[in-house]
N, C-alpha and C positions, 0 to 999 in steps of 0.2 A: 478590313484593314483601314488603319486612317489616312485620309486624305491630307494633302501638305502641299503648302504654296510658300514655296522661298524667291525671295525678291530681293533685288538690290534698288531703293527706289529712292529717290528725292522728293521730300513731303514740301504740303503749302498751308500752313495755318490754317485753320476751322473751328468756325464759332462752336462748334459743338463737340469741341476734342474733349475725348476720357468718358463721354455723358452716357454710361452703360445703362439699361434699361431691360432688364431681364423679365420673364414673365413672374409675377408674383403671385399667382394662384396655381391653378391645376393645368400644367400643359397635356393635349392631347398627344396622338400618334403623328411621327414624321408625318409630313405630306410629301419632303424634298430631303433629300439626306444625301449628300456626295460626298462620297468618300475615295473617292479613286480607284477604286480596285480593280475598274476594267481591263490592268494590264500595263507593262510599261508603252503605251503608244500615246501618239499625240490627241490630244481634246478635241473633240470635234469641233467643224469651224463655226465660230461664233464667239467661241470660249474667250479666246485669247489673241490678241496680233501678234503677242511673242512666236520662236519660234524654236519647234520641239527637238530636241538631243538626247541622248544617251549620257550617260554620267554625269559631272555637274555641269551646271551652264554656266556659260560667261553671260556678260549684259544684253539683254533682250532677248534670251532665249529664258526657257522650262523643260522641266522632266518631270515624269511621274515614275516615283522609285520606292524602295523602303526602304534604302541608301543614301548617307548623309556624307558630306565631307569623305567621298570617294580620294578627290584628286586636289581636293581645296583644304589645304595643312590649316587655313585660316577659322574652318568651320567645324561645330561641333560633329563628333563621330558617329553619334547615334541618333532617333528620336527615343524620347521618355514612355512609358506607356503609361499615358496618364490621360491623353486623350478619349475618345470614343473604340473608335473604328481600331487604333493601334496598329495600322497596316502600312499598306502604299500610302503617299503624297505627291502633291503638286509642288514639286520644287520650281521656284523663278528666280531668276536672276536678272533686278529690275533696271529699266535704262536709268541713263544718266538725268532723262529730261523727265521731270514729273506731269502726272497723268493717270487716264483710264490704263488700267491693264488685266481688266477680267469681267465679263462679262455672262449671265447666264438668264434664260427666262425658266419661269416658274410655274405651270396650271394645274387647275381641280382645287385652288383656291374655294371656300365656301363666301359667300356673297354674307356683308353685314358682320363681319366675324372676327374678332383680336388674333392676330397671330404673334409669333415670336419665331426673328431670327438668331441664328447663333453663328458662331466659328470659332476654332481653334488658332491661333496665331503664335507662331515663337521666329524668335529674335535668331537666327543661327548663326552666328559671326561668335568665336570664342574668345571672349574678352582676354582670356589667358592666354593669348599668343602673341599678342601687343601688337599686331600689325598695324591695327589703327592706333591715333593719339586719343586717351581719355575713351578709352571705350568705343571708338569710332561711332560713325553716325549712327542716332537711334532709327529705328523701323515706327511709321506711321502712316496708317490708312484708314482711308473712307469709306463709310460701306454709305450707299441712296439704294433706296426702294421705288422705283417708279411706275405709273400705269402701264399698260401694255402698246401705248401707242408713244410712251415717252416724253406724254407731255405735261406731267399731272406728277410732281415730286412729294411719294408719298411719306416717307422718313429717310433722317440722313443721320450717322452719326461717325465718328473720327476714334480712332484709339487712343491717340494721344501717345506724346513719347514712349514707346516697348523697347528698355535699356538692352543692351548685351550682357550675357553672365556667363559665371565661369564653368556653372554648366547647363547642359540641356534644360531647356522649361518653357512648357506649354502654356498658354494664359485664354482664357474663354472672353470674348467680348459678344454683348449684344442688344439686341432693340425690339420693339413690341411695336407694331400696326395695325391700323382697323382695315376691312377692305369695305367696298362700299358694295351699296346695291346691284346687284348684275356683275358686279367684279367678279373673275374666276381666276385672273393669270394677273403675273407683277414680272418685272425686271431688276435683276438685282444687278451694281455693277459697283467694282471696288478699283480705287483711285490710290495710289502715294501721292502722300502729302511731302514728301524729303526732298532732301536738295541733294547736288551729287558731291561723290567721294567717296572716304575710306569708309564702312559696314553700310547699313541700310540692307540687309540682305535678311530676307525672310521667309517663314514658311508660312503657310494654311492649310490645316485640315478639318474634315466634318463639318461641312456648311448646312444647317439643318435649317427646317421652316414648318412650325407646326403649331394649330391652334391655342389658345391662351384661355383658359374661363377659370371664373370663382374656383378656390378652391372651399370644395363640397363637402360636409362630413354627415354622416348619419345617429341621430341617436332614436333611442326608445322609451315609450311610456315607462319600461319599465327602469329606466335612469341608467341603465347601461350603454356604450358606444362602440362601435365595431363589434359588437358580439354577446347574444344572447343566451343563455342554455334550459334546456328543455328537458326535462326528467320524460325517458319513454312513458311512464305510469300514468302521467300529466298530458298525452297526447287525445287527441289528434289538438295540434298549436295554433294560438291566436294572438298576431303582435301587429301593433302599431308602428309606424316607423314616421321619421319625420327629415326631410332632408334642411340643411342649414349651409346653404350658401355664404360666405363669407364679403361678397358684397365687393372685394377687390378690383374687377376688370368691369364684370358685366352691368349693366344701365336697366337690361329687362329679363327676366327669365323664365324658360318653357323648359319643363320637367317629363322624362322617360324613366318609370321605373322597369327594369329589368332583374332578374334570378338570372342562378348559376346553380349547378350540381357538382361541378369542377372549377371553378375558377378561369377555367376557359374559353369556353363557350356560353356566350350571354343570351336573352331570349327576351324579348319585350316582350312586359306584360301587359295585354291590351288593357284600354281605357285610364290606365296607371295612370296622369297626366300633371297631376299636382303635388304638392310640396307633400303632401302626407300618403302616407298608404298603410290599409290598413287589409289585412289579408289573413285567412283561417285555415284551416283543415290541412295546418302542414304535418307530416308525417315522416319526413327525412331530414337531413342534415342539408339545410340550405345556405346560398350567398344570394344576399339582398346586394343592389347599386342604381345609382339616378342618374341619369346624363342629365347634365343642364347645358341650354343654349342661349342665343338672344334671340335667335329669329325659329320660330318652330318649324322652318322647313330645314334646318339645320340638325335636327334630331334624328334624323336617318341614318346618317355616317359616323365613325366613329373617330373621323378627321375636324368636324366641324362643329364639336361640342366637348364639352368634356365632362369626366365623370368622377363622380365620391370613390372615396376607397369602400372595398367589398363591407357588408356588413353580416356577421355569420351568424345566424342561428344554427346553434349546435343541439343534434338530439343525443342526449346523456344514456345512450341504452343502458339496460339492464344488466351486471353480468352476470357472466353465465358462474354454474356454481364451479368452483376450484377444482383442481385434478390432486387428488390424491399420490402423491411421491408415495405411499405404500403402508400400510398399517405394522406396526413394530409391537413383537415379540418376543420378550427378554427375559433371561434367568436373573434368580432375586439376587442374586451376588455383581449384578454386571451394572456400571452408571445407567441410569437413564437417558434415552437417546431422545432429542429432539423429532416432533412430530411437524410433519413438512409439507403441504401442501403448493401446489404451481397455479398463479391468479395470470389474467392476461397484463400486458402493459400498461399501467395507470389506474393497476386497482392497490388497495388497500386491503389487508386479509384482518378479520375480529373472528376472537375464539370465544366457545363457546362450552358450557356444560348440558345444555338441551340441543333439541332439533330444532324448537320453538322458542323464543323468550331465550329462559334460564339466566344465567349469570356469568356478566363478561370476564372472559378471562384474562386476554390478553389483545392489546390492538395496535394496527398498522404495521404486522409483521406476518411471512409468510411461514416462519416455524414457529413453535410453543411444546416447551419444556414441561412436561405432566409431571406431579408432584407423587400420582397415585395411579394406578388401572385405571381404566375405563373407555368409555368411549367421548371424545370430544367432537367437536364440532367447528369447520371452517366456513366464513362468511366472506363474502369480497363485495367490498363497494367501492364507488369512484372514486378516485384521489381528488380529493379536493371540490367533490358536490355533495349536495344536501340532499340524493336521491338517493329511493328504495336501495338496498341491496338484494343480491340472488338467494338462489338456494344457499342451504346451507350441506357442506359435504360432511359427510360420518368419515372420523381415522380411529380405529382401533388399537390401544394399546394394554398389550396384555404383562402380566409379570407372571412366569412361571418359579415353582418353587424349585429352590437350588438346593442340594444336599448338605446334610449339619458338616458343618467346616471344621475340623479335626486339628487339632494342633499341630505345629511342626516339632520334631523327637529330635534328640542330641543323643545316639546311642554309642555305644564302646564296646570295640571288640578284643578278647583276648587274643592271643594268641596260637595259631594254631586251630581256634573254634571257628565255632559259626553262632550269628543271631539271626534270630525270626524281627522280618519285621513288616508289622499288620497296618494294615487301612482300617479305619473305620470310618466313617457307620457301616453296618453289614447289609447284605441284600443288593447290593451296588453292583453295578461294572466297573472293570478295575484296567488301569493299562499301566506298568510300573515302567520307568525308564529303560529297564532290562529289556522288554518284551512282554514281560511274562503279565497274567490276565489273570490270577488270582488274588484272592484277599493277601495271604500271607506271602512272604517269599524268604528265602534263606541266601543269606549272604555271607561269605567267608573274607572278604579283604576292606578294608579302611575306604570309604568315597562319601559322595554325595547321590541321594538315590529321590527318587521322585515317583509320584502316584497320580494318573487323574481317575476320581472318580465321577459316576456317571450314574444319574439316577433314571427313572424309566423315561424323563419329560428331555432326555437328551442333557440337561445344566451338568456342570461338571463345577467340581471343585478341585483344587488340589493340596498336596501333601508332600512335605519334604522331610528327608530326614537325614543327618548328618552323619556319619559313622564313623568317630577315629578311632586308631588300634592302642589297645594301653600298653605304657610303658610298663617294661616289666620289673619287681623291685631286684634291687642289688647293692649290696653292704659294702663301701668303697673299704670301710673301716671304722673304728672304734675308738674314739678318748678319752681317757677317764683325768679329769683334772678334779683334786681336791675330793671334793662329793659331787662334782657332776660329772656325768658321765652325755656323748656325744656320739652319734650312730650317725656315720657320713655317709651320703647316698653317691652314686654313682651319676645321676638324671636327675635334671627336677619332675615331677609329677607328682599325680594325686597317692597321695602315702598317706600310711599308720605305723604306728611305732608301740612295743611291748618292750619290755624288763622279766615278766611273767610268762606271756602266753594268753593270756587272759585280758588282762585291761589292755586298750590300744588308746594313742592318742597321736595329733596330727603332727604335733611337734618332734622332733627327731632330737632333743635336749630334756636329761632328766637331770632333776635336780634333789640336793640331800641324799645321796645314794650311800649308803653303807657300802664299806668294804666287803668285799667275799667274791664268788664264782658266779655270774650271770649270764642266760644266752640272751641275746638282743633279734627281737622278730623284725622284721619289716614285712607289710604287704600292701597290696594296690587297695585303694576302695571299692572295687567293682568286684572283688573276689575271684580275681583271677590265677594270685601267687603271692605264696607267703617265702621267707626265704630269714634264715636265722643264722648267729654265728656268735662260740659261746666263747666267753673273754673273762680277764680276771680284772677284777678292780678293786685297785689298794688307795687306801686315800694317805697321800704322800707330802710330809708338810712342805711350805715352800719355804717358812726362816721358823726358827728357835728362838729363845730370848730367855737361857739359862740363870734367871734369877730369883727361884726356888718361891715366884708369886702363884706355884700353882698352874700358870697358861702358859702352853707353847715350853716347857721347861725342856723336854727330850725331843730328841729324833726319833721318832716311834710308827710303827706301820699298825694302822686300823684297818682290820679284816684279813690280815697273814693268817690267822688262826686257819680259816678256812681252806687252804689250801694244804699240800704237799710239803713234802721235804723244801725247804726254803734257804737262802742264805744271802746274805745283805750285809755288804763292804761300806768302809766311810772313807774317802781320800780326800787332803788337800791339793789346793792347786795344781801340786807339782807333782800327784801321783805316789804324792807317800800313804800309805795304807794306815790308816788310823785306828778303826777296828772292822771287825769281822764276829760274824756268830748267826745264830738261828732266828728265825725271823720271826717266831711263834715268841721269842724271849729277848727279842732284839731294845735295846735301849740304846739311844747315847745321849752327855749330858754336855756336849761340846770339851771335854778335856781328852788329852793326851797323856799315860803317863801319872795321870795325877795331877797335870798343869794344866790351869786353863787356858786356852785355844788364842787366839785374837779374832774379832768379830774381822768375816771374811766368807768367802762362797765355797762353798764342801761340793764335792760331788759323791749321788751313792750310786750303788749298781747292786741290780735284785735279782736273787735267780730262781725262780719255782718252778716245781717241777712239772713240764707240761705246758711252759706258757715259754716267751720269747722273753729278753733278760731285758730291764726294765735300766735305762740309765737318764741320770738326770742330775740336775744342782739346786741346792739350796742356799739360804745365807744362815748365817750367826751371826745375830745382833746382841752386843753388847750393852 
């Protein structure tokens, strides 16, 4: 948790206000790190002449809480987690009169050695509550460094105005020192610089104190930095390394080269002593680092020097050859399935047509799509190095032959029957939608029927086939107009049409027909039902144009001859009977009497014998 020191204090100008001085190279490990977490109790004595409370303090009292503005409306409610520790703090509540108000000493200092101190510091007085005027006073303190007898000031620096805001905010100040020869232990002691009144109230946390040196980097002969790699093929390894100080803090330097297997645990390597190191017969995956010091008794600990980032030799093994997801088997009617093999993490998978060499087929993918049988081949090498790959693994894929694919049938059932209907090729195993397991089967009603066959290698194909029932024909009736004559079907369907018995045609319309006695066939094209009905057809004019040019001059019936006893009436409009007579001898020439008619609509009426009586009208045109 982090440490926190709120204060109400009254500052005093200093030459050295705001003059941060952070470490600018490689800081080492705390030596000193207070964070407060021992609990809410009071500091032990030394710390502080304040004096310790429970919830917030008034002036010249502290707490150690992770509670902010408990009972104080004026202060902010939280701390930010933006410090270290993120825990308890040293809250104070500073007097009115400015002054020391914190005090702490420091040992196991290393002798000759840069350090850097740090702290967290925020403003807790919330400007958004306006209790103060203009933001109330700002927070301002001093931090001095002194020897351990106090008489020896060995750095001093000031924060310099820390405003109030509107909300929580942690701010880092700090300062760098040398310690001298035989030094081990310092005094640290922090001062307000404020005057008194409205804010001035502040906290502290994470007061930290830990070595300062160059910061270190490593490179290699082979122009690489922080990390080398090493093909297994290529081993047992030999690298140069070379350490590069950056010259920042330190005046003189003494060098410890150390390894790592884990990043944890470090090991000097003896005699290592200088900038360079150069080391053979590696065989694993190693971390290279340097401590640099000033003083070489300072190369012990790892408080009183500090060290390069890790540097890695990585060994590239070999990988292992791919696992085969499973060799694929497929009949020749089915897509080709991708062939798939499983590489470890950070491999790359190349396919092949050999075990050896051959020719690449496809690469940096763990499936491949075969165009033909055979056997291929997967390789796996490193993602992203220029070393050997593994074995290479065999996936077999085979094609089995699928049986000859048989069309699918549109067949038609009469009525009443049955049709066979066969699978081929023969020699197959057969399973039809029915059940049944023969080539052939017999079916008596209209559906959709299905077949798989199955040849000895297991491939199966299939087969459909449709079956509608025919319609069956039927003669609605019969027209005869003029010379055509008109055979009305009852359904539409696939039909033929006769006048004979003998010629059929699709159209159900004959044309030019002579008068006489006709039966009209109809039947399906499947030869299921023929169906006939015998009719008389007279050709009946529809006008006359009695003016003796030869055309159209009489009323006359074409094909009477062929029938029966006959008789054929002429009436006008109104039902008066014009003539009457035989219809084998039948004339009329549009007169009445002797007089001719007026062009106007006649009607006749026919009656043979054996047929329905025929009525109808014509015109006379004048």
């Amino acid at each position: 948790m982090r440490p926190l020191l709120v204060l109400f204090v009254i500052f005093v100008t200093s030459p050295l206000l705001g003059q941060y001085e952070f470490c600018a190279g490689s800081k080492g490990d705390p030596i000193y790190h207070q964070d407060f977490e021992g609990g809410n109790t009071a500091l032990p004595s030394g710390f502080t002449t304040y004096d310790y409370v429970t919830g917030d303090p008034n002036d010249g009292q502290f707490t150690v809480s992770d509670q902010l503005g408990q009972n104080n409306g004026t202060w902010h409610p939280y701390f930010p987690e933006t410090a270290i520790s993120g825990g308890k703090a040293l809250i104070v509540n500073a007097s009115y009169d400015s002054g020391q108000f914190f005090q702490t000493s420091i040992s196991g200092l290393c002798q000759n050695t840069t350090y850097e101190f740090s702290a967290f510091l925020m403003n807790v007085y919330d400007r958004s509550s306006e209790a103060c005027e203009e933001g109330g006073i700002p927070v301002n303190v001093r931090f001095e460094i002194w020897d351990i007898t106090e008489t020896i000031l060995l750095k001093t620096m000031s924060t310099g105005n820390v405003i109030s805001t509107t909300a929580p905010e942690w701010e880092n100040f700090g300062l760098t020192f040398h310690s001298q020869a035989g030094q081990d232990a310092i005094i640290l002691k922090m001062y307000n610089n404020g005057e008194g009144g409205c804010g001035n109230d502040l906290a502290i946390d994470d007061i930290i104190f830990r070595s300062c040196g160059d910061l270190t980097t490593i490179s290699s002969t082979e122009g690489s930095s922080e990390k080398l790699d090493i093909c297994e093929e290529d081993l047992p390894g030999t690298i140069e390394l070379n350490a590069n100080p950056d010259l920042s803090v330190y005046s003189s330097h003494f060098y410890q080269w150390q390894s790592s297997s884990d990043l944890k645990t470090w090991i000097d390597i003896p005699g290592e002593n200088s900038e360079t190191l150069i080391t053979d017969g590696i065989m694993t995956n190693t971390y290279f680092r340097v401590k640099v010091a000033e003083d070489p008794n300072n190369l012990s600990g790892n408080y009183c020097s500090s060290a390069s980032s890790p540097f890695n030799v990585n060994i590239v093994e070999t990988p292992q050859a791919p696992i085969n997801n499973g060799d694929k088997i497929i009949c020749g009617n089915e897509p080709y399935p991708p062939l798939v093999v499983t590489p470890e993490p950070g491999e790359w998978i190349n396919w092949y047509d050999q075990p050896f060499g051959g020719q690449l087929l496809a690469e940096k993918s763990s499936s491949f799509y075969p165009e033909k049988e055979g056997t291929f081949y997967a390789e796996a090498v490193k993602e992203g190095f220029l070393c050997q790959p593994g074995q290479r693994t065999a996936v077999i894929f085979k094609v089995l032959p699928a049986p000859e694919i048989s069309p699918d049938e549109n067949r038609f059932l009469c009525e009443g029957s049955t049709i066979s209907l066969k699978a081929g090729p023969a020699g197959m195993t057969y399973l039809w939608s029915t059940g049944q397991t023969t080539r052939s089967i017999e079916v008596s009603s209209a559906g959709d029927f299905s077949v798989e066959i199955y040849n000895s290698y297991g491939c199966k194909v299939v087969q459909k086939f449709k079956v509608d029932e025919v319609d069956l024909p039927k003669i609605k009736g019969i027209t005869s107009r003029e010379r055509t004559v008109t055979v009305e079907v009852e359904q539409e369907g696939e039909f033929e049409f006769s006048l004979n018995g003998r010629t059929f045609q699709r159209s159900n319309v004959f044309d030019s027909v002579n008068g006489g006695i006709y039966i009209a066939y109809m039947r399906d094209v499947f030869g299921c039902a023929t169906v006939s009905q015998k009719f008389a057809h007279l050709v009946i004019p529809e006008f006359i144009t009695p003016n003796n040019d030869g055309f159209n001059d009489y009323f006359e019936l074409n094909g009477v001859s062929f029938f029966g006893a006959s008789e054929i009436k002429i009436f006008d409009r109104y039902g008066k009977l014009l003539k009457v007579g035989n219809g084998d001898t039948f004339r009329w020439d549009g007169t009445s009497a002797g007089k001719e008619l007026p062009a106007d609509d006649y009607w006749y009426q026919i009656k043979i014998e054996g047929f329905d009586v025929k009525k109808g009208s014509f015109s006379l045109i004048r």
